[in-house]
C-alpha positions as CSV (number, residue, x, y, z in Angstrom):
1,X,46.2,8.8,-1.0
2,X,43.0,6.3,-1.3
3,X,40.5,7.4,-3.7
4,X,37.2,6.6,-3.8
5,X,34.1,6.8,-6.0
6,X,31.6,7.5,-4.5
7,X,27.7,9.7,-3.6
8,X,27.2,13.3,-1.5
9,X,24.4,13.5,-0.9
10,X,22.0,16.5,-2.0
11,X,18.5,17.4,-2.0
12,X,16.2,18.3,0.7
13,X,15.2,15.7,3.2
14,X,12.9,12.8,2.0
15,X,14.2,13.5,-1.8
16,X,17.6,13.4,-2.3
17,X,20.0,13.2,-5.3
18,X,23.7,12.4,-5.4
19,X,27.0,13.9,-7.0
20,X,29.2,11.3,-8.1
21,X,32.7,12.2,-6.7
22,X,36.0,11.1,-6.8
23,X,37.2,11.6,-2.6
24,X,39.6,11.2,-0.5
25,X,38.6,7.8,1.5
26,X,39.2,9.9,4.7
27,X,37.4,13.3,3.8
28,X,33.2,13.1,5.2
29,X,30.5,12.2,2.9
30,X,29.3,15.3,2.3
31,X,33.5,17.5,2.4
32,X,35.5,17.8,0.0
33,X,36.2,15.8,-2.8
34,X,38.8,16.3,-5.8
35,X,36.6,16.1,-8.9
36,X,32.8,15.6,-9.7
37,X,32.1,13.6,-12.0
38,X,28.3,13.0,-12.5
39,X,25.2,13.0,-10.8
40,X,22.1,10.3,-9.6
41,X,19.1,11.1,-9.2
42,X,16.8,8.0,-7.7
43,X,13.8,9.7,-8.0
44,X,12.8,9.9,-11.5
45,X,11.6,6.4,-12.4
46,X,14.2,4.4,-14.3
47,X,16.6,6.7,-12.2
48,X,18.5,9.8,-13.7
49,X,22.0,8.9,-14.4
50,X,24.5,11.9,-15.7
51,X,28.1,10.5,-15.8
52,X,30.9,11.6,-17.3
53,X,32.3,8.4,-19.1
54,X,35.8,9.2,-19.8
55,X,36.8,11.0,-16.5
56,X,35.0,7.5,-14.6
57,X,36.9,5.1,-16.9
58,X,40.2,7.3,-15.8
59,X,39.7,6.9,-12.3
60,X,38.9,3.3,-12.1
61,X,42.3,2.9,-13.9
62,X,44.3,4.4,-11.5
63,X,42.7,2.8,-8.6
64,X,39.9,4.1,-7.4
65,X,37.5,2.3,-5.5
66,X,33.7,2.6,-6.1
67,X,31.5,2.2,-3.3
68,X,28.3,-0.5,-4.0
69,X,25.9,1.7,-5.1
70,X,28.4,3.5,-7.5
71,X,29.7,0.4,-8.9
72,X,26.2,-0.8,-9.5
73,X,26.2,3.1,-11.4
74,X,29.4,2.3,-13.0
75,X,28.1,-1.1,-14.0
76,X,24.6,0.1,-15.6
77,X,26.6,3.2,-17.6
78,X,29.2,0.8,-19.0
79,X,31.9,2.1,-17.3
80,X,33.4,-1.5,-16.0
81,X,32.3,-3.4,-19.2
82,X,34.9,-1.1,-20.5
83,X,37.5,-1.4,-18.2
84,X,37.3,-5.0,-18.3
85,X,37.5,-4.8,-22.3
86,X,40.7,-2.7,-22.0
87,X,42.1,-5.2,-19.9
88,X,41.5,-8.1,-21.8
89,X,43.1,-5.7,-24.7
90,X,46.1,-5.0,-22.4
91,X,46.8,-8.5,-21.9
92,X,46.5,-9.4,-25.9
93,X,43.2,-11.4,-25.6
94,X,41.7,-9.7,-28.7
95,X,42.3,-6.1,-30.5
96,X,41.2,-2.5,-29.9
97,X,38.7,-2.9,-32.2
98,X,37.0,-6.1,-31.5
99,X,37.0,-4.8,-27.7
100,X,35.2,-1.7,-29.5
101,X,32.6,-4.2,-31.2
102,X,31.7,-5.4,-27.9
103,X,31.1,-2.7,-26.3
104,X,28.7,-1.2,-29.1
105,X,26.8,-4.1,-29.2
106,X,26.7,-4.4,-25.0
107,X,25.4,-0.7,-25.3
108,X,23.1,-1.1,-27.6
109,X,21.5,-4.1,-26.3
110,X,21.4,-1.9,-22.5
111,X,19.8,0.8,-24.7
112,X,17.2,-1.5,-26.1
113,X,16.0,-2.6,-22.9
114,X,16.1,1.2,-21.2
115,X,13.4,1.8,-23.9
116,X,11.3,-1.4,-23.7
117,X,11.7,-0.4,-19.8
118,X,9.8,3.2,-20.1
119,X,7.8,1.7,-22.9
120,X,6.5,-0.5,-20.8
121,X,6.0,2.1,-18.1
122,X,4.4,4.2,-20.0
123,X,2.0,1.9,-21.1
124,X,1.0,0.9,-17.6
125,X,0.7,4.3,-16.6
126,X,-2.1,5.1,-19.6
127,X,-4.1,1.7,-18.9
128,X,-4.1,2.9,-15.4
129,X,-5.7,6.3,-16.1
130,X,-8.2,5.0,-18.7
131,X,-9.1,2.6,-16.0
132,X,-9.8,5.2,-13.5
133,X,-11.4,7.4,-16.1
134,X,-13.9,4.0,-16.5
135,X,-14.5,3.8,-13.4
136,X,-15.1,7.7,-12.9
137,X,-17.3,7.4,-15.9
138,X,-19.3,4.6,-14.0
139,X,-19.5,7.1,-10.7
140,X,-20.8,10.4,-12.4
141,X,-23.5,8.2,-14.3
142,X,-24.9,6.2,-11.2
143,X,-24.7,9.9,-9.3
144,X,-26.6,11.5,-12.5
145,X,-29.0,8.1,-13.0
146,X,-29.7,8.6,-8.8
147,X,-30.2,12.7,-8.7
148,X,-32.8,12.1,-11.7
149,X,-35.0,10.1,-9.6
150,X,-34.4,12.2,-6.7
151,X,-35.8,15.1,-9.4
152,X,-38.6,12.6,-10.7
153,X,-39.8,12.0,-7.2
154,X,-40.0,15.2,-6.4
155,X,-41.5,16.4,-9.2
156,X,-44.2,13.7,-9.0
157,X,-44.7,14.7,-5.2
158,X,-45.4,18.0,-6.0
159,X,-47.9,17.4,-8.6
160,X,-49.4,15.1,-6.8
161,X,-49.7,17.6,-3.9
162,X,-51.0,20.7,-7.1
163,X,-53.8,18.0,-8.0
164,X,-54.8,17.7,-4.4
165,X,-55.1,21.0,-3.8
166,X,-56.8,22.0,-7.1
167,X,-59.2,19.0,-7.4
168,X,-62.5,20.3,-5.6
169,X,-63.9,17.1,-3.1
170,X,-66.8,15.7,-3.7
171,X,-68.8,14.2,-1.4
172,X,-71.1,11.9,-2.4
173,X,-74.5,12.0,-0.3
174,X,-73.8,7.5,1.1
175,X,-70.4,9.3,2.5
176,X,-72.2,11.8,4.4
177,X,-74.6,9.2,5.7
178,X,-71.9,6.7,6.7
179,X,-70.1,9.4,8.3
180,X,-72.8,11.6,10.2
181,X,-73.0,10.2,14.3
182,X,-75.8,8.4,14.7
183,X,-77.8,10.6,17.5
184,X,-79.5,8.6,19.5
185,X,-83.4,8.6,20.2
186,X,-85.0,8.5,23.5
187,X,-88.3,8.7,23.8
């Protein structure tokens, strides 16, 4: 029976996750399968990868066949550095242990830049809301600096408009001349 590794899909439309599954090469996508044996979730940013290490080395050794996406899984977990180790141990390249070595310091060096990876992310992220804080900042003053002289002016209009009405004319006696209509004389 072909085995293969690969994803069923899960999840509701437009965000989906994966089970990892060992299946029959035959069986659907989403049918049966004969063991699970992790899960990917693409939409956490890195993406969530839960794999059970030993049952995916185990499978890989007896054949199975990963499809692309789950050998680049397989790949980023470790799962073929490993294999590849254990071959090169099978075949007497170098010892259990120095295969071992390797693989620490391969992991830890992957680890390293996971963390430099959401470091960096995270740091992006915080510029990016200081910057729209700035820039709200910058909005809510030019609105407060604009509704103040909305307030000035009216304030000034209405005392303006108080002084008017309080202020008694007066007429000076050259207005009334200037302004009286001239009657006409006929004699």
């Amino acid at each position: 029976m072909p085995t293969k590794i690969r994803l069923q899909r899960h999840g509701r439309k437009g965000y989906a996750y994966y089970h990892i599954v060992i299946a029959d090469s035959r069986a659907p996508r989403d049918g049966k399968f004969i063991e699970r044996i992790g899960s990917y979730n693409p939409n956490t940013n890195p993406a969530t990868i839960d794999l059970k290490f030993e049952r995916a080395l185990y499978w890989l050794t007896t054949g199975a066949q990963p499809t692309d996406t789950t050998r680049n899984i397989l790949s980023a977990e470790g799962v073929l550095m490993k294999k590849h180790l254990l071959e090169g141990v099978k075949k007497g390249a170098f010892d259990e242990t120095e295969a071992e070595k390797r693989f620490a310091a391969w992991k830890t060096s992957k680890e390293s830049s996971i963390v430099k990876t959401k470091e960096q992310l995270a740091a992006e992220k915080q510029a990016d809301l200081k910057a729209r804080q700035k820039a709200e900042a910058e909005v809510n003053k030019a609105k407060a600096a604009e509704q103040a002289k909305k307030k000035a002016d009216a304030i000034a209009a209405t005392i303006a408009a108080t002084i008017a009405a309080e202020a008694p004319v007066e007429i000076t006696e050259e207005e009334v001349v200037a302004e009286a209509p001239v009657a006409e004389v006929t004699e």
